[in-house]
C-alpha positions as CSV (number, residue, x, y, z in Angstrom):
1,X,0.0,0.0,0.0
2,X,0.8,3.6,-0.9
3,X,0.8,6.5,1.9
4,X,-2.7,7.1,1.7
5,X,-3.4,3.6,2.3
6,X,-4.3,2.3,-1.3
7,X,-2.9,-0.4,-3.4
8,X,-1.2,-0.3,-6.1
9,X,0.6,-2.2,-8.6
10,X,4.1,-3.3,-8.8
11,X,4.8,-5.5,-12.2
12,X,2.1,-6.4,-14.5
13,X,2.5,-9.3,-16.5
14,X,3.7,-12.3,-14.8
15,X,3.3,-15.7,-15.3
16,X,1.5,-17.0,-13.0
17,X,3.6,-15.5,-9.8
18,X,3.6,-17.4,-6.4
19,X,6.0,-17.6,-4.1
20,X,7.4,-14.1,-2.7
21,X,10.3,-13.0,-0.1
22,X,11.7,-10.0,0.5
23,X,15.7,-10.2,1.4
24,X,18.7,-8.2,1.1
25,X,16.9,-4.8,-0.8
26,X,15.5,-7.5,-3.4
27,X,12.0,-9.1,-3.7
28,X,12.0,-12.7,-5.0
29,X,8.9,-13.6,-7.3
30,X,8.4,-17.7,-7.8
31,X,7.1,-17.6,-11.8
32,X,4.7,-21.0,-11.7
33,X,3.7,-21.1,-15.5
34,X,7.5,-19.4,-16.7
35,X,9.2,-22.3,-14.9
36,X,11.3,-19.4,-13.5
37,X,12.4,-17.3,-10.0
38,X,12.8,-13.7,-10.9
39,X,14.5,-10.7,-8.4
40,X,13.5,-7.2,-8.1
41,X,15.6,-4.3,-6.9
42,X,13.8,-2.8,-5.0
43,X,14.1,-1.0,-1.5
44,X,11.2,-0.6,0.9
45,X,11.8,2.6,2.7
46,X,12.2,4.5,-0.9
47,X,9.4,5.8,-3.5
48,X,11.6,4.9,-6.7
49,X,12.8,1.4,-7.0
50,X,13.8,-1.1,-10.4
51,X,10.6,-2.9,-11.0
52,X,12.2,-4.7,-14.1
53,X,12.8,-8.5,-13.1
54,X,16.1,-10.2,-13.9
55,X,16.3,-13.9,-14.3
56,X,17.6,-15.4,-11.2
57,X,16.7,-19.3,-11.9
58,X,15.2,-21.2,-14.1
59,X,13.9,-24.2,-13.3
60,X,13.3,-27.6,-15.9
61,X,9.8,-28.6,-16.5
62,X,7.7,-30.0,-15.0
63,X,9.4,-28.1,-11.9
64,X,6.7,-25.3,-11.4
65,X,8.4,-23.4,-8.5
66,X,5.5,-22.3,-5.7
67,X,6.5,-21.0,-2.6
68,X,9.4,-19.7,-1.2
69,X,11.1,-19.1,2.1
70,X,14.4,-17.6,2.7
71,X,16.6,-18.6,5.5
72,X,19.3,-16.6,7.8
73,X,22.5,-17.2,5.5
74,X,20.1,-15.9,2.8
75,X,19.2,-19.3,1.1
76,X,16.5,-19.4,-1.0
77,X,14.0,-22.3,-0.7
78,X,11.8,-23.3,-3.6
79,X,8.9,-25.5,-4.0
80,X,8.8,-27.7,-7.0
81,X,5.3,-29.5,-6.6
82,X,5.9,-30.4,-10.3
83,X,8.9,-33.0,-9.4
84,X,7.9,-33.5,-5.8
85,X,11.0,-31.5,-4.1
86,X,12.8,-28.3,-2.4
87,X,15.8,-26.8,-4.1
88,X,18.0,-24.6,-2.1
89,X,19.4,-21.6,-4.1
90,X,22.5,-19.6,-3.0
91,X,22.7,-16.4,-3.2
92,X,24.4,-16.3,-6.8
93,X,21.0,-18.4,-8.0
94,X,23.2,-21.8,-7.8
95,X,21.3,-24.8,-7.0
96,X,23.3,-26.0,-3.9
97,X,20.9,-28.6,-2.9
98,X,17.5,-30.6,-4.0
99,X,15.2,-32.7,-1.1
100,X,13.2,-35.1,-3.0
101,X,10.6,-37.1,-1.2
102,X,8.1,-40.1,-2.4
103,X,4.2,-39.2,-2.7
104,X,5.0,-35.6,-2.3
105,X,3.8,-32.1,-3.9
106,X,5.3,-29.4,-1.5
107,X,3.7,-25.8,-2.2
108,X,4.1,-23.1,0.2
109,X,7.1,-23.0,3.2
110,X,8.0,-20.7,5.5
111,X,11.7,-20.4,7.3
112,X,11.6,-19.3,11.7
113,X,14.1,-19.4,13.9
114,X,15.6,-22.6,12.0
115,X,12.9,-24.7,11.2
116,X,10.7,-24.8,7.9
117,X,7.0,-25.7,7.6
118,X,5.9,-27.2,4.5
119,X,2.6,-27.8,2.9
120,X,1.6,-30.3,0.8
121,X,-1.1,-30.3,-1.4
122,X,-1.0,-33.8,-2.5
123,X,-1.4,-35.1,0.8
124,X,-3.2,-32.1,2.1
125,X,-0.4,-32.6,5.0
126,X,2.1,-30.2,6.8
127,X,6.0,-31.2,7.1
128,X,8.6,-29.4,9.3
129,X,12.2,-29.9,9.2
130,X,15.1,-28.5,10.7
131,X,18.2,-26.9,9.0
């Protein structure tokens, strides 16, 4: 919201965006249907920012990246319900790390004080799971 309390919009146009955490002056946007996790520039406290998204991953089909969390090191964690699995992203957008598990679609995750919470929507469960 603006100063006088109304919304307004950031970027038009995305494919299907998701997933969205806010670290280090930069806003990270999960791109479901573009198979992609895009950054923004941007810095809360000022009027003017860079809305204009820069490639930060892209993921393989089926991957379709959901949710996101973000740890303290400044880790990214994606959701790929497509493939069934969590890929950790460094800060240079290098996958680091992939968690698969059987029967699985993890969609949205959260990071606090060192543990995650996961949802799955094919199970219509919720996961947790220490760094």
């Amino acid at each position: 919201m603006d100063n006088d309390r109304k919304i307004k919009q950031l970027i038009p146009d995305l494919a299907f965006p998701s997933g969205i955490a806010y670290f280090d002056k930069k806003v990270f946007i999960s791109e479901t249907r573009a198979n992609r996790l895009i950054a923004l520039s941007i810095n809360i406290n000022e009027e003017e920012n860079n809305i204009e998204p820069e490639l930060f991953r892209r993921f393989a089909e089926p991957g379709n990246p959901d949710g996101l969390t973000i740890d303290d090191d400044g880790d990214i964690y994606q959701t790929l319900p497509g493939i069934g699995a969590i890929a950790v992203i460094n800060k240079q957008g290098e996958m680091v790390e992939i968690y698969h598990m059987d029967n699985w679609k993890p969609s949205n995750i959260h990071f606090n004080e060192g543990t995650f919470y996961v949802t799955d929507r094919l199970g219509s469960r919720i996961f947790q799971f220490s760094k």
